[in-house]
Steps between C-alpha positions, in 0.01 A plus 500: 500500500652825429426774750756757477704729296817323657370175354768353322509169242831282438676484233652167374871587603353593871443860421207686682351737250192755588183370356379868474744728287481897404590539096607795392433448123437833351600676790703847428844492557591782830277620772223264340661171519689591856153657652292163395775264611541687836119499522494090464768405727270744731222298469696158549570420149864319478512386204573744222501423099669691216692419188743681276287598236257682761829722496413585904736282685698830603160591650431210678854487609465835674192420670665178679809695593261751660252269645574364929429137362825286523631328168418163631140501544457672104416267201664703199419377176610644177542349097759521198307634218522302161716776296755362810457095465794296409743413735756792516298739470251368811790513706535873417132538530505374806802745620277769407182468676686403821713829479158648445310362764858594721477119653725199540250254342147463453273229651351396152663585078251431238506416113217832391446264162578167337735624221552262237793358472629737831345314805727256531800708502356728729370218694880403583591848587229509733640185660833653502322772702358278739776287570673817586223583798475824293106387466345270743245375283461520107232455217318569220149726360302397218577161472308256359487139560687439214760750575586344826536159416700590245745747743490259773667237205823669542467666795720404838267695737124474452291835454380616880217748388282529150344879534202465274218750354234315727127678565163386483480536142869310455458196771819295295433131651730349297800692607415504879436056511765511288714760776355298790612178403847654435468682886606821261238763669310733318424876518301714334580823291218715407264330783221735471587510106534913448160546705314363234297247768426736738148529385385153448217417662571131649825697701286816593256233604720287759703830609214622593419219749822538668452906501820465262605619089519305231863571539545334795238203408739481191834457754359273725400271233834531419686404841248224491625358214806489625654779295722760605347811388646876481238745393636845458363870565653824580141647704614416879123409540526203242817410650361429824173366352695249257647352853198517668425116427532290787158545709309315273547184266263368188342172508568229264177619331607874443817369375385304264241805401817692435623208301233527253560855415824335317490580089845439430533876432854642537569863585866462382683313274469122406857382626460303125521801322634822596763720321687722763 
């Protein structure tokens, strides 16, 4: 049962990794990022996601330097971006973002995109990494079934984490038996996919038995499902209200509700065919 913002899930090298997360996707590099961050390891947030490409790890670096919580108890996650993949050029990506983020390593390094032809290579750099203690966990985004079976061919070190677009519209069973047999967790990206869900009636329906949002209907479900989720906002008020999940829980009939709402319908990319 999960019942606090503390809560915590293992990873499968031992790793205890924050099944609630604050992304910062989108969030303004400056007194944006460092004001939001600050505002979530307020709250009780400790685990804190970013990636190269959301060009804000300076940001987020700032706003951990500044913040009274000690190193040890933060979850830092951050990607290499797929102009970086390869192996060489991983290990300078990686270089980067921790100069960035001003930190000795980060609890979790993530592949952004399967690159064709590049995962594998980066895939060993990553292990490299990890090897190194430089990142205490490591993993992918966007991978598909297929993608990991074929990585985890070659690979020394299975994937820890797949971070996947996953919403009520997007419910991906495949890839999460496919995760859970493989004890490679899942989280979410995009949990509340861009807002778009915030009206539908079934969720307005069963928040409003529980005097809660859709939103929070939406990460419940989530946690629920066992999936680490790490919805993002820069309002303090949604901040607090996206944590705001663990004095109620959804029966197996409400979950399955939510279920339903499923369409297959992808607010990103297919991880089969993107071109950046």
């Amino acid at each position: 049962m999960i019942t606090k913002i503390e809560d915590t899930v293992q990873l499968h090298n031992g790793l205890e990794m924050p099944r609630l997360g604050f992304g910062v996707f989108k969030v303004e590099e400056g007194s944006e990022v460092v004001s939001a961050v600050k505002t979530a390891l307020d709250i009780g947030y400790r685990s804190i996601d970013t990636a190269a490409i959301y060009k804000n790890e300076e940001g987020v670096g700032k706003a951990i330097n500044e913040s009274d919580v000690p190193r040890n108890e933060l979850f830092i996650t951050t990607k290499v971006w797929n102009s970086d993949q390869g192996y060489e050029s991983t290990l300078n990506a990686f270089d980067t973002s921790l100069e960035k983020l001003g930190l000795d390593y980060v609890d979790l390094y993530l592949i952004h995109w399967p690159v064709e032809g590049k995962y594998k290579d980066t895939w060993k750099a990553m292990e490299k990494i990890y090897e190194e203690g430089r990142a205490k966990a490591i993993g992918v985004c966007n991978f598909h079934v297929h993608h990991l079976q074929d990585l985890m061919k070659d690979a020394n070190i299975k994937p820890m984490v797949n971070q996947i677009e996953f919403h009520p519209k997007l419910i991906q069973e495949e890839v999460r038996a496919f995760c859970k047999q493989e004890n490679i967790l899942v989280e979410a990206w995009s949990p509340l996919m861009h807002g778009k869900l915030l009206d539908h009636p079934t969720l307005k329906e069963i928040g409003d038995k529980y005097k809660k949002s859709p939103a929070q209907v939406i990460l419940r479900w989530d946690l629920q499902h066992d999936v680490i989720t790490i919805p993002k906002s820069v309002t303090p008020a949604r901040i607090k209200e996206n944590a705001d999940l663990f004095d109620f829980s959804l029966t197996e009939e409400e979950m399955d509700q939510i279920d339903a709402i499923n369409e297959n319908e992808r607010f990103g990319p297919d991880p089969d065919n993107f071109d950046f």
